[in-house]
N, C-alpha and C positions, 0 to 999 in steps of 0.2 A: 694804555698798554695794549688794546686790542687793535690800533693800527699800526703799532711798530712792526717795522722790516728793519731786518739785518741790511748794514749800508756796505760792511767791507768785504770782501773778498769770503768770509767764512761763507761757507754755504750749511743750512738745515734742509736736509730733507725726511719730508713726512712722509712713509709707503703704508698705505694701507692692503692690508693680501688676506685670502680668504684662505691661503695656501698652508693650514697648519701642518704638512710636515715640514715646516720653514721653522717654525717653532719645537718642532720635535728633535728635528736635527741640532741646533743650536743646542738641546743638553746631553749629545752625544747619543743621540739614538739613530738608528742606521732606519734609511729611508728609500723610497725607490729613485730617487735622484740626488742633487747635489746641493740644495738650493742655500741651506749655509752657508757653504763655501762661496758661491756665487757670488751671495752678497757683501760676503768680508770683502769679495776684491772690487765688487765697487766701492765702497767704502774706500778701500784701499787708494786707490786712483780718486777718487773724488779728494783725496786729500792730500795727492802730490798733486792735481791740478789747479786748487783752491790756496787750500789753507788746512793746518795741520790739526786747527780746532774744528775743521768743518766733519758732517756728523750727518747719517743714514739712520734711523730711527723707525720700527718699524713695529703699525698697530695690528695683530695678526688675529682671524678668529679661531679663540679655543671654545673645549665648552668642558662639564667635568668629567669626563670621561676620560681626554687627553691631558686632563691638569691632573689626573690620577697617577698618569703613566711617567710622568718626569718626577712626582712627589718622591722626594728624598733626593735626588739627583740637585748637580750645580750646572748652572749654565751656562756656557760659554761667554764672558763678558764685553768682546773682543766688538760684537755687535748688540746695540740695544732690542731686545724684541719683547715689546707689552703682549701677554695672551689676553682677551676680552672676559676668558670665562663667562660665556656667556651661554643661554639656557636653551635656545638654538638659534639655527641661524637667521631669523626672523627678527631678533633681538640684536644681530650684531651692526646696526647702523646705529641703533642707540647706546650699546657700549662703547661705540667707535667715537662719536662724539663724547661720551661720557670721560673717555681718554684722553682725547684731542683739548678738551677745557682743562684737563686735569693738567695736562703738560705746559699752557698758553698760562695757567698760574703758579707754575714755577719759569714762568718768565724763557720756553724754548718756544720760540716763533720759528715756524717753519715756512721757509721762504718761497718753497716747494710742497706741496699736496699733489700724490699722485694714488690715484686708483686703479687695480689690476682689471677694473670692468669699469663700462660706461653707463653701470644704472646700480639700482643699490644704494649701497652708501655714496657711488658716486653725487649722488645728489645735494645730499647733507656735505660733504667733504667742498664743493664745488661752494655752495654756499659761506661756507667757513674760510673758504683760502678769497670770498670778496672782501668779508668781514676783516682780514685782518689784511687784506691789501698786500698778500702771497699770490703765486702764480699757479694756475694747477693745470695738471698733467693726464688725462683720461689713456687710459692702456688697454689696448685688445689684442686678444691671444686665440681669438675662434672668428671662425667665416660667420661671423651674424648677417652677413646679405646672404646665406645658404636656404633656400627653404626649407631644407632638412633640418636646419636648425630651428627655424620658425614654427614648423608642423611637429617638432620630437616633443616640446610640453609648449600645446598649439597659445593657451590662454597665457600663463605665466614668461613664455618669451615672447608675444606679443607684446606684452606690457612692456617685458626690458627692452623691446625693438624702439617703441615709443619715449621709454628715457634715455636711450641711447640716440635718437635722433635731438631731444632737448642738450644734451651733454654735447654733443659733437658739434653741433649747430651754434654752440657758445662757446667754444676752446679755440684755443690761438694755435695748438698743436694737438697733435694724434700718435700716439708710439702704435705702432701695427708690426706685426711679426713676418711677414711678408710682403713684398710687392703684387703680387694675383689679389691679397686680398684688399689692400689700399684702391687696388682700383674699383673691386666689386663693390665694396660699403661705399666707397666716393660716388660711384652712379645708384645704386639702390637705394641711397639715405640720402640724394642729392649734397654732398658734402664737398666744395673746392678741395682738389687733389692733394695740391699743395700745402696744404694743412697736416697729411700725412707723412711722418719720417717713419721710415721703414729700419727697425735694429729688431733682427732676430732674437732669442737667445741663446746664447753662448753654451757650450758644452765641457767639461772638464777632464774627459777621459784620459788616463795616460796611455801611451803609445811609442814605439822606437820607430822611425822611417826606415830605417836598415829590415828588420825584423820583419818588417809590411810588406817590402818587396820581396822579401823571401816568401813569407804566408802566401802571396797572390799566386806568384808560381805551384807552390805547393798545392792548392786548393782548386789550380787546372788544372791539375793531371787526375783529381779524386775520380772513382769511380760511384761513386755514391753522392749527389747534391743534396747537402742539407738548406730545408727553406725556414725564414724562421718569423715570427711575429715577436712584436716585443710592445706592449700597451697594457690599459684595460679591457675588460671584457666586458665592452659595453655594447648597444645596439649602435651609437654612431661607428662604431668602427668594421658593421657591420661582418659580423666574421660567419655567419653563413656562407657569404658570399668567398669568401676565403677558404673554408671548409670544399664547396662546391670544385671553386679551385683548384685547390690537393686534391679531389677525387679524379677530374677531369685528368689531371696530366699525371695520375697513377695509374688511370683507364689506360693511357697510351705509353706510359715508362714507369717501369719498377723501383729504377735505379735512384728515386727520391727519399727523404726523408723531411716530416716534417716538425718543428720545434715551437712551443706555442707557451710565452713566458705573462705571465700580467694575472691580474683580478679580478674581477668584478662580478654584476649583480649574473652576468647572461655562463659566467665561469660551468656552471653542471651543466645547463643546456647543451652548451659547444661540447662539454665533454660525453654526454650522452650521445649525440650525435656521430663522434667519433666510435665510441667504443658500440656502439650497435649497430656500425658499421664492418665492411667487410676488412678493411685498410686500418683498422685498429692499431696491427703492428708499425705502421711507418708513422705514426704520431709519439710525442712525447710532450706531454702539459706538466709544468712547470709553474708553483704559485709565484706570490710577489720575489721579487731577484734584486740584492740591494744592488745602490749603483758601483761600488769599487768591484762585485764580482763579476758587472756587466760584459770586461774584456775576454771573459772565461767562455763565452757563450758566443761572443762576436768572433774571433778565432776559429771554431766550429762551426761558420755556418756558411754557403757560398750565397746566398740569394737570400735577400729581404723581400717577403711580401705584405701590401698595405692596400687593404680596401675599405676604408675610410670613405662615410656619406661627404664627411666635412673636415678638412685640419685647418687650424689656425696654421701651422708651418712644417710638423712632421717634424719634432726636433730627434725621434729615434731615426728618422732618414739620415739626417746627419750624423747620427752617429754612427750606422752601418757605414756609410762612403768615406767617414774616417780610418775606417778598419780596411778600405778599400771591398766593401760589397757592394754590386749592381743593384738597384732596388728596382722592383716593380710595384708599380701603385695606379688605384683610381686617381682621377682628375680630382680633387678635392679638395681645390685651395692651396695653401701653402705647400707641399711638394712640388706645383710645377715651379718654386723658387729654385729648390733643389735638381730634379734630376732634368736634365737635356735628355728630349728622346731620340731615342737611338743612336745614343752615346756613351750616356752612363748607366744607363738604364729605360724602362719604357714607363709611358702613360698611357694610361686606358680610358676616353671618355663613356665608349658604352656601356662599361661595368659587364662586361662579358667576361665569362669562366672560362672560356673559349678560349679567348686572345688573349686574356691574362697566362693561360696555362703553354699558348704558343709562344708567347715570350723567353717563359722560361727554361723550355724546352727546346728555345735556339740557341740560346746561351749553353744550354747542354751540351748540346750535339756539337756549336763550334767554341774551339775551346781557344782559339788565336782573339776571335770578338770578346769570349770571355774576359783574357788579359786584359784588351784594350778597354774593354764596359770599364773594369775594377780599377785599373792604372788613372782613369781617369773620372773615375767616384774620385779618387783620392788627390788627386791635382783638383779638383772642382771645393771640394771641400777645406783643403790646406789655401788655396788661392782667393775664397769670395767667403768663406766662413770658417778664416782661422780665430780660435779663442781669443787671442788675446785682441785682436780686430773688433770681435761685437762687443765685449766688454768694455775696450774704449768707446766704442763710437755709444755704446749705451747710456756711460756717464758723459760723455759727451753731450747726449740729448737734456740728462739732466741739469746739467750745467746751462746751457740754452734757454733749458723753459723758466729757469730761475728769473730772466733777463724778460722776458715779453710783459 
């Protein structure tokens, strides 16, 4: 039983994700993205391009605190999702497996093993899809050839530097969220290029095209630029540096405001910082913001700023240039996927407050370049990262690595 493989067209695939609001959402609890939905639709398509018994299955870590929060609630059954309940996350490779046997004895062989990280459970998983003569899939969604990422928890992502060179060094393929970052981890981790397939992720906002081109216009002629952040509030995303920012180009223009949406551990810091500040009034923090109210906010705002040590892809970039907003960002991986400079928007390699804030401040002042930044966020976006584009080409890939 433990070397059978599926021989016809059904396809099983196994995800393993660390990502428990994947599992929160699935019993209708509103989360800061969309990742439910997401996955029904690969499922969706993996099953008009297979076979209509084929099946996405997916082993998530909870622990009890979030098996607290869904008790009494029913879950969406539409997609399978195990929580590990597991006691933390130190524990969750061995619940992972503890699943992964549980399923291989009721006879679901998964043809497919794929991991959202390339250390970790990837290891144990990687082991298991030899054992049963499955194919597996290593997935990365952050610049780990950044040294910011290296030096942020210097010992513990060393280690995962080090499984991640074992992992990637024995895979037949690499899902990577950008092309900057395919190439960094392929010369840093000496890894053949070609190994990596590049599928973003997909985004699910709704939107009218008609209604956009009206907004754009609309939001040149404002007298007031609202700029906005939309993440966590964490030290990768460096919002000091963003802070500094906003101060910089309120020194030289009043006519800003700025919008600051997400959570995290650094959240009163940033807000201390603001409010013992002189520019108090042109800030407005904002906690976590579910994803369907996200359009409420993108509408409101003309300028995206992002000062990010490190992105796996910037997938809120894509979402402002869906909305047709200009983003400005540090160099930091995945957004130079996204914006062409001085086109749709600017990159900043020096991480200067300066140039960042002279950016946004040309886009002020000329409001014809403004049109053209925002007109073409939104052709850049609808034309190389339309939804329904990554989410094919994503089960696309998984369809692929079933085969090696």
């Amino acid at each position: 039983m433990f070397l059978q493989k599926n021989t016809t067209s059904k396809k099983n695939i196994l995800i393993i994700s660390q990502d428990y609001d994947l599992y929160l959402n699935s019993y209708g609890i509103k989360v800061a993205g969309d990742p439910f939905l997401r996955h029904c639709k690969y499922q969706n398509i993996l099953k008009n391009k297979t076979n209509e018994d084929s099946e996405i299955l997916i082993i998530v870590y909870t622990n009890k605190n979030i098996e607290n929060q869904v008790k009494g609630l029913n879950p969406n059954k539409e997609l399978k999702i195990i929580g590990t309940n597991s006691l933390n996350r130190m524990f969750f490779s061995f619940d992972m497996i503890f699943n992964t046997l549980n399923l291989i004895r009721k006879n679901w062989i998964p043809d497919l093993i794929t991991t959202q990280n390339p250390w970790g459970e990837a290891i144990p998983a990687w082991l298991i899809s030899k054992i049963l003569n499955s194919s597996y899939l290593p997935q990365i969604h952050t610049d780990i050839s950044s040294d910011y990422w290296i030096n942020e928890k210097k010992f513990l992502n060393q280690f995962r530097k080090n499984c991640a060179k074992f992992i990637l060094k024995r895979s037949k393929l690499i899902r990577v969220v950008s092309n900057t970052i395919a190439k960094n981890i392929s010369i840093k981790y000496d890894i053949n290029l070609n190994k990596f397939i590049v599928s973003p992720v997909s985004i699910s906002l709704k939107k009218e095209e008609i209604f956009l081109k009206k907004l754009i216009q609309r939001k040149s002629k404002e007298e007031i630029f609202n700029v906005i952040f939309i993440g966590r509030f964490v030290k990768t995303k460096d919002l000091k540096l963003w802070i500094k920012t906003a101060f910089e180009i309120l020194e030289r223009n009043n006519n800003f405001k700025f919008t600051m949406i997400g959570y995290g551990d650094e959240f009163q810091d940033i807000k201390s910082i603001i409010f013992e500040s002189k520019y108090k009034k042109f800030f407005r923090l904002t906690n976590k913001v579910y994803y369907e109210d996200l359009p409420k906010y993108l509408k409101e705002c003309n300028l995206m700023l992002l000062t990010s040590l490190y992105e796996g892809f910037g997938r809120v970039i894509l979402e402002a240039m869906t909305y047709g907003i200009p983003c400005i960002s540090t160099k930091s991986g995945g957004p130079e996927d996204l914006i062409i400079h001085n086109r749709n928007g600017f990159l900043n390699k020096k991480r200067s407050p300066k140039e960042l804030a002279d950016y946004a401040l040309f886009l002020f002042k000329d409001r014809v370049k403004y049109v053209e930044f925002s007109k073409s966020s939104l052709l850049h976006a609808n034309n190389h990262f339309n939804s329904e584009k990554l989410i094919d080409s994503y089960v696309n890939l998984l369809i692929k690595a079933t085969n090696i």
